[in-house]
C-alpha positions in Angstrom: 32.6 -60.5 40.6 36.3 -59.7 39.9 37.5 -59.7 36.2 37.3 -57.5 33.5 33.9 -57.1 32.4 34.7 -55.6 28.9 36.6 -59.2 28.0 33.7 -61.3 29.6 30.9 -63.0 27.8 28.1 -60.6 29.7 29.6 -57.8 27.5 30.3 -59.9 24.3 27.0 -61.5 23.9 24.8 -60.5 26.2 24.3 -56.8 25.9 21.5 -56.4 23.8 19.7 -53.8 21.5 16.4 -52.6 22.3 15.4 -53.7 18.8 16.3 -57.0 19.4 14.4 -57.1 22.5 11.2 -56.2 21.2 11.5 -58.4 18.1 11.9 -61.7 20.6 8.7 -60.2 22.1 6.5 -59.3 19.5 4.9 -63.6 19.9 3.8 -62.2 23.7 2.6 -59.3 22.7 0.3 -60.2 20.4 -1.3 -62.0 23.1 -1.3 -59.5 26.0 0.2 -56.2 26.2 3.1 -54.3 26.7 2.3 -53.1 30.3 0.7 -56.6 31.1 4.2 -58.3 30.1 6.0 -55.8 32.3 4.0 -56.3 35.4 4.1 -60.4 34.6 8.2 -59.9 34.4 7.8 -57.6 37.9 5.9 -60.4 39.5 8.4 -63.4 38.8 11.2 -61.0 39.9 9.3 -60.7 42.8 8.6 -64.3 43.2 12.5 -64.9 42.6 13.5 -62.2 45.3 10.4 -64.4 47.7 12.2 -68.0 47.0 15.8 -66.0 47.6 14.8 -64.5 50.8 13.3 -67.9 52.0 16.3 -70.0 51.1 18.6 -67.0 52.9 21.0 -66.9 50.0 22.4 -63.7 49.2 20.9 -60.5 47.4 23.9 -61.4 45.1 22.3 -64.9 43.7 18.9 -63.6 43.9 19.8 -60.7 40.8 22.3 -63.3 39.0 18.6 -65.4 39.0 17.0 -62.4 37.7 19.0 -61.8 35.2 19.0 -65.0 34.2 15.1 -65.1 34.1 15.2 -62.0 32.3 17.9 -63.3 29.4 16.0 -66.4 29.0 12.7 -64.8 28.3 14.6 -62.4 25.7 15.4 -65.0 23.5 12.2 -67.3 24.0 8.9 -66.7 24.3 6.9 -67.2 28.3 5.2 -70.1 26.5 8.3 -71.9 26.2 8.6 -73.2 29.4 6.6 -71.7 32.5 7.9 -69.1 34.5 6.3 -70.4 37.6 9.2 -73.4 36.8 11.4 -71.5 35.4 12.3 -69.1 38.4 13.2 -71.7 40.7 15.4 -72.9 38.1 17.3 -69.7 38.2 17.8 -69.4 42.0 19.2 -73.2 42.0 21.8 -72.3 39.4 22.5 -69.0 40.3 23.1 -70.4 43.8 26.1 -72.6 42.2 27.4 -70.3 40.0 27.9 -67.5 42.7 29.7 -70.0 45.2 26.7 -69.9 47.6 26.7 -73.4 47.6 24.0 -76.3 46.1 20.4 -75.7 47.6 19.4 -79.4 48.6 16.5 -81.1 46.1 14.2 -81.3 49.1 14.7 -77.8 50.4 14.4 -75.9 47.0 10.7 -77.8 46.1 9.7 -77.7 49.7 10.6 -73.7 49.3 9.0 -73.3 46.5 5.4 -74.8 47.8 6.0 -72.8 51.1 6.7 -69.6 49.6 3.4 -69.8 46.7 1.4 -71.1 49.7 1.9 -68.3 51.9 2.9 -65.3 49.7 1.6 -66.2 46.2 -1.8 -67.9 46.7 -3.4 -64.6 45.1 -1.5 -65.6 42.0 -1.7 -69.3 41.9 -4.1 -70.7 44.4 -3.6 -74.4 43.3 -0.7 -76.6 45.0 3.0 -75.9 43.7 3.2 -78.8 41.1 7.0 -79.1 40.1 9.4 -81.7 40.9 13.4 -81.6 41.3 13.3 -83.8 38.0 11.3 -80.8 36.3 13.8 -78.6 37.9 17.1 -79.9 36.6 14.9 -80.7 33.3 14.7 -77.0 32.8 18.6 -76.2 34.2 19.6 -78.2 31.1 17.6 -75.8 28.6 18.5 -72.6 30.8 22.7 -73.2 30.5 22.2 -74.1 26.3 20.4 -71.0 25.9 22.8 -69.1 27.7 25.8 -70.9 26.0 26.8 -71.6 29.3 27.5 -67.6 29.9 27.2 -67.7 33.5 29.0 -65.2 35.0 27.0 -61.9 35.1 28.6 -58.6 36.7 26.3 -56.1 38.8 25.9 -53.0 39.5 26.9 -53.0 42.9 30.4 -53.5 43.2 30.8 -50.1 40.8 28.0 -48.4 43.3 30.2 -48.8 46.2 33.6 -47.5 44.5 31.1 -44.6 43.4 29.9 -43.6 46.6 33.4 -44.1 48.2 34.7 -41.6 45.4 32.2 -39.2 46.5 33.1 -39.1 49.8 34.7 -41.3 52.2 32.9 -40.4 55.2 29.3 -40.2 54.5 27.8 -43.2 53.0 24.1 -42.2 53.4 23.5 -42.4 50.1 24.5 -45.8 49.7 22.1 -47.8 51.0 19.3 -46.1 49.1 21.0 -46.5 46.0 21.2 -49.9 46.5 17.7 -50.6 47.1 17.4 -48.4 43.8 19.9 -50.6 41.7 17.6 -53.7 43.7 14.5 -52.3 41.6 16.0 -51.7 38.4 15.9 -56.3 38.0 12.3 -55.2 37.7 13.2 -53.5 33.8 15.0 -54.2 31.1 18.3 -52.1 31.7 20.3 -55.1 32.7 19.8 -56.5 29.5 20.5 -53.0 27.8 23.4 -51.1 29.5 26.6 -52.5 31.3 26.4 -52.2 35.4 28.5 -49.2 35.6 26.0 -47.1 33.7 22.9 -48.9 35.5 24.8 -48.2 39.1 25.7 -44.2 38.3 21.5 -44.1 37.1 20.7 -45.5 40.4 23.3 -43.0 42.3 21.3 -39.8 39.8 18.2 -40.5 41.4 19.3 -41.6 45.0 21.1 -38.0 45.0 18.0 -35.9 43.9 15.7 -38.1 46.4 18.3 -36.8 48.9 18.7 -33.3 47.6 22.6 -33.9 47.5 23.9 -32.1 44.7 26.7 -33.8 42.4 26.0 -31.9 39.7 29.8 -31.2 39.0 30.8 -34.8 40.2 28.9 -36.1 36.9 30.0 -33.6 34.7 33.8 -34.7 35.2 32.9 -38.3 34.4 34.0 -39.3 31.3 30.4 -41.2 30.2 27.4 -41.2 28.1 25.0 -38.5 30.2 21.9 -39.4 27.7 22.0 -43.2 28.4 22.2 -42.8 32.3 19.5 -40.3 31.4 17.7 -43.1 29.7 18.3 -45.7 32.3 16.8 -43.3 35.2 13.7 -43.2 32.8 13.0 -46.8 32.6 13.7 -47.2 36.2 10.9 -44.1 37.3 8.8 -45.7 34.6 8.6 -48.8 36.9 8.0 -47.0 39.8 5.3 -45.3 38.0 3.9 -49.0 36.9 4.0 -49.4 40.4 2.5 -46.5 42.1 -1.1 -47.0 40.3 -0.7 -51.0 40.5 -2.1 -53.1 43.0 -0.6 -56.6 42.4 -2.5 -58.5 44.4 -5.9 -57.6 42.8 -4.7 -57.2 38.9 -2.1 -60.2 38.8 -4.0 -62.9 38.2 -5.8 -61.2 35.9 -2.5 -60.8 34.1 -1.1 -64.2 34.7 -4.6 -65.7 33.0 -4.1 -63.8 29.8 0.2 -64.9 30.1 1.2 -67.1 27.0 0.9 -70.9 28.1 3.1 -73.8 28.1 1.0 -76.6 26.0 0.9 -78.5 28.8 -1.3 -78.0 32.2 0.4 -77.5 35.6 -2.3 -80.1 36.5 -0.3 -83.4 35.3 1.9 -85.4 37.6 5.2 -84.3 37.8 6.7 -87.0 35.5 4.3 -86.3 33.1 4.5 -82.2 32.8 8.6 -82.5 32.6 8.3 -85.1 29.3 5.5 -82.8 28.0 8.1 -79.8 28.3 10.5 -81.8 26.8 8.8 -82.9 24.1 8.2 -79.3 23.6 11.4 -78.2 23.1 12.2 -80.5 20.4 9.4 -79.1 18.4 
């Protein structure tokens, strides 16, 4: 995304202090805990990346959905509206926003029952029950929360002018790095640290998986060493999370002790969109 990132509303608003962050979460985590909300935040990220890859949109749309899960769920707690909704949500604005084009009514619901069918059925066995009707429902919540802030900026554009910096010849590094910055929608960092610092963290540990020393290429950055530091911490934290976690046995163990909606996915469509409604105007 051209522009200048330091004049646009990602910087200006939606930048946010650790702090914060755990304040808005303290309501979820008096129900389940802190490594139970991250793995339930890993999943729909997952689920989101699933929908993405199924609807052949671009790894671009799938993170603008993530982060757009992921800023949604700072400010309100998962009981607010259900992620299982929510995600698709995402991907369908997301897809507008980044000039990918409308996904067609049809093809996003029909998506969404394919993909939880055949990939998800571990997680949520019953029939997919939303609707377009729940879908744009939830769109109309999603851009007044954001204040209509829609444009986000990634790290990836940044990565690339990196790696070229480095050395315009051998790109090796690059693709690794990317699947790194891919991972890090999993945490919190692109709610904590701009994409510049989130892109050089995912260039760190790409270079010490590697061996490639750029020892002296960092230390004649003009940056903050301690918060890429930081951001390479959360980022092996996840992997961590993820090396002794088995998703398919432990998620819907997770998912069952998730904060709920009032309302039952059981309902007919019509009937669980008003409920959500209704919901929000408590």
């Amino acid at each position: 995304m051209a522009g200048n990132f330091w004049q646009s509303s990602h910087f200006q608003q939606w930048l946010l202090d650790r702090q914060d962050l755990d304040r808005e979460r303290q309501a979820d985590l008096k129900i389940m805990n802190e490594e139970g909300y991250e793995k339930c935040m890993i999943f729909f990220a997952n689920f989101i990346q699933a929908l993405g890859e199924q609807l052949k949109v671009r790894q671009q749309v799938i993170a603008t959905a993530t982060v757009y899960f992921k800023r949604f769920y700072a400010r309100n707690s998962l009981k607010c509206i259900d992620p299982w909704l929510m995600a698709p949500t995402c991907i369908f604005l997301a897809s507008k926003v980044e000039e990918f084009g409308v996904i067609s009514n049809s093809r996003l619901i029909t998506t969404c029952q394919t993909v939880v069918k055949n990939k998800f059925s571990h997680a949520y066995p019953q029939e997919y029950p939303y609707r377009i009707t729940n879908v744009l429902e939830c769109e109309f919540y999603l851009l007044e929360m954001m204040d209509c802030c829609l444009v986000v900026y990634h790290p990836y554009r940044p990565l690339v002018q990196y790696v070229s910096d480095i050395s315009s010849t051998d790109d090796s590094i690059l693709p690794l790095a990317w699947r790194i910055v891919n991972d890090s929608l999993r945490t919190d960092v692109s709610l904590l640290y701009p994409p510049y610092l989130i892109a050089l963290s995912a260039l760190h540990i790409a270079c010490v998986i590697q061996q490639k020393d750029l020892k002296q290429w960092f230390a004649e950055l003009s940056v903050d060493m301690d918060k890429i530091l930081e951001i390479t911490r959360q980022i092996l934290h996840l992997y961590d999370l993820w090396r002794a976690y088995d998703e398919k046995k432990e998620i819907a163990a997770v998912l069952q002790n998730m904060p709920k909606p009032k309302t039952s996915p059981s309902p007919p469509p019509q009937t669980q969109g008003q409920e959500n409604t209704n919901q929000q105007q408590t």
